[in-house]
C-alpha positions in Angstrom: 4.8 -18.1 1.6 3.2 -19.4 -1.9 5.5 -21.2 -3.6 5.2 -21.6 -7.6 7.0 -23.8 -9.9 8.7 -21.6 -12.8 6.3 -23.6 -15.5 3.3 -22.4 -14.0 4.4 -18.9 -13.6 2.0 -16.2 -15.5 3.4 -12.7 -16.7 1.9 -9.4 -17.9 0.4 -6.9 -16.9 -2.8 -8.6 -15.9 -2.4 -11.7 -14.3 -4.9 -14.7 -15.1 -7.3 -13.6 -11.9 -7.5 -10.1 -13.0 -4.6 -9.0 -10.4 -3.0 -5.7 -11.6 0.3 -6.3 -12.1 3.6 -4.4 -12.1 7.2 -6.0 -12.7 9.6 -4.0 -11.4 13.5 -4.2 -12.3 15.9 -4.0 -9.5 17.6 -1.6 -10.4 14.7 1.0 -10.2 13.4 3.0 -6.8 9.9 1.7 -5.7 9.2 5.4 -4.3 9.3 6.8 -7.2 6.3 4.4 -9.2 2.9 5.4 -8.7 1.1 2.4 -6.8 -2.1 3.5 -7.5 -4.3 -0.1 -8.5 -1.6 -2.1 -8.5 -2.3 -5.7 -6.8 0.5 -7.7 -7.3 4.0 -6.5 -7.8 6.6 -8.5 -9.1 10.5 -7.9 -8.0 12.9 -10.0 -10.3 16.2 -11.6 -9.3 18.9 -11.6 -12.2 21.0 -13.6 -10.4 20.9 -15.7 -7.1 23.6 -13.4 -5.7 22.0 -10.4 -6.8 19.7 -9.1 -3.5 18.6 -5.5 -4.6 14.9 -6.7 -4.8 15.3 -7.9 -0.9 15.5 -3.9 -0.2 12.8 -3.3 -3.3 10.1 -5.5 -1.1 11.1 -4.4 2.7 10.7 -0.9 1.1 7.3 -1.8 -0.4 5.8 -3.2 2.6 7.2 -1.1 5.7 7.8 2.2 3.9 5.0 2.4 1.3 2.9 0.5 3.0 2.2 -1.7 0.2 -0.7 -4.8 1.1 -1.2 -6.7 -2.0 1.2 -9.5 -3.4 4.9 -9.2 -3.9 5.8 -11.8 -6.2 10.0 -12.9 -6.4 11.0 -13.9 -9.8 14.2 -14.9 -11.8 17.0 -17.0 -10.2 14.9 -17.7 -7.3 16.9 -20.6 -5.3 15.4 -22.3 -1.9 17.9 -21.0 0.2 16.9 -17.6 -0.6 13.3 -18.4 0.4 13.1 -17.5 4.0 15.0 -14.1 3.7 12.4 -13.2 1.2 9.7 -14.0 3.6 11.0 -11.6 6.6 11.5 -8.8 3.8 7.7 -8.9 2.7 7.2 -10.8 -0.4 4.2 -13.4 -0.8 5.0 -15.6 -3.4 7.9 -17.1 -4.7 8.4 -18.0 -8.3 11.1 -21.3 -8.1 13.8 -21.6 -11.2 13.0 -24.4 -12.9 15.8 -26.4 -11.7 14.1 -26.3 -7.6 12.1 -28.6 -6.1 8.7 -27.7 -4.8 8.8 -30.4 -2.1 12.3 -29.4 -0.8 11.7 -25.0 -0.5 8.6 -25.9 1.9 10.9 -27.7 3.9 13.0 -24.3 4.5 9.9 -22.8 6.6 9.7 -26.0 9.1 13.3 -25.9 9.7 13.1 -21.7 11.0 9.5 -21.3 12.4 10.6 -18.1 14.1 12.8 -15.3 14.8 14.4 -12.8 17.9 14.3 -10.1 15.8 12.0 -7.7 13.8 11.6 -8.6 10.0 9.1 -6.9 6.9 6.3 -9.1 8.5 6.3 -9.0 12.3 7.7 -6.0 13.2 8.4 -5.9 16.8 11.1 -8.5 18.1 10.0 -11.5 20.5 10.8 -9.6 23.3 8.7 -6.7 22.5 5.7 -8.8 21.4 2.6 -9.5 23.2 2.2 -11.6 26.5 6.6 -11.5 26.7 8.0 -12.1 29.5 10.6 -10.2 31.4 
């Protein structure tokens, strides 16, 4: 997962490489946008304890089948960073108050999983060359 320090964050709908961007409130249903030439899609947290775009981004990537970037936004706190990993998003935008250093730190601590997330789909059990 890209992490991104709030200050270097870029909004609109056209990010700085071109992407096509659309922002997304949490409180609206994914299946009903059109997703046509979108590239990056950006889910926004109003609060920390707020997880509605958690079910925005799993919905995005194994219902919709939505490839490009899914970007988190808002109160975005590091111990929220590996959860948003297993339910599909890409990059994480940090509040300004979070240290770059420390979130990276979250990924070496849990480097894998039993169970099925957004990402790998099929638990360890079920995966390739498992054994019995």
């Amino acid at each position: 997962m890209k992490l991104i320090a709030a200050s270097a964050h870029s909004t609109g709908a056209t990010a700085e490489n071109g992407q096509s961007v659309l922002a997304i409130a949490n409180t609206e249903d994914p299946r009903s946008l059109s997703l046509d030439g979108v590239t990056r899609i950006d889910l926004h947290f109003p609060k920390f304890t707020d997880g509605r775009a958690y079910s925005q981004a799993f919905l995005l990537r194994r219902r919709l089948g939505f490839t490009g970037e899914i970007r988190a936004t808002g109160d975005v706190l590091i111990d929220q960073l590996v959860q948003m990993e297993r339910t599909g998003f890409d990059v994480a935008v940090l509040r300004e108050d979070q240290n770059v250093d420390f979130a990276q730190r979250q990924f070496d601590r849990y480097r894998g999983f039993y169970q099925g997330d957004a990402v790998t789909v099929k638990p360890v059990f079920a995966r390739e060359g498992a054994t019995a």
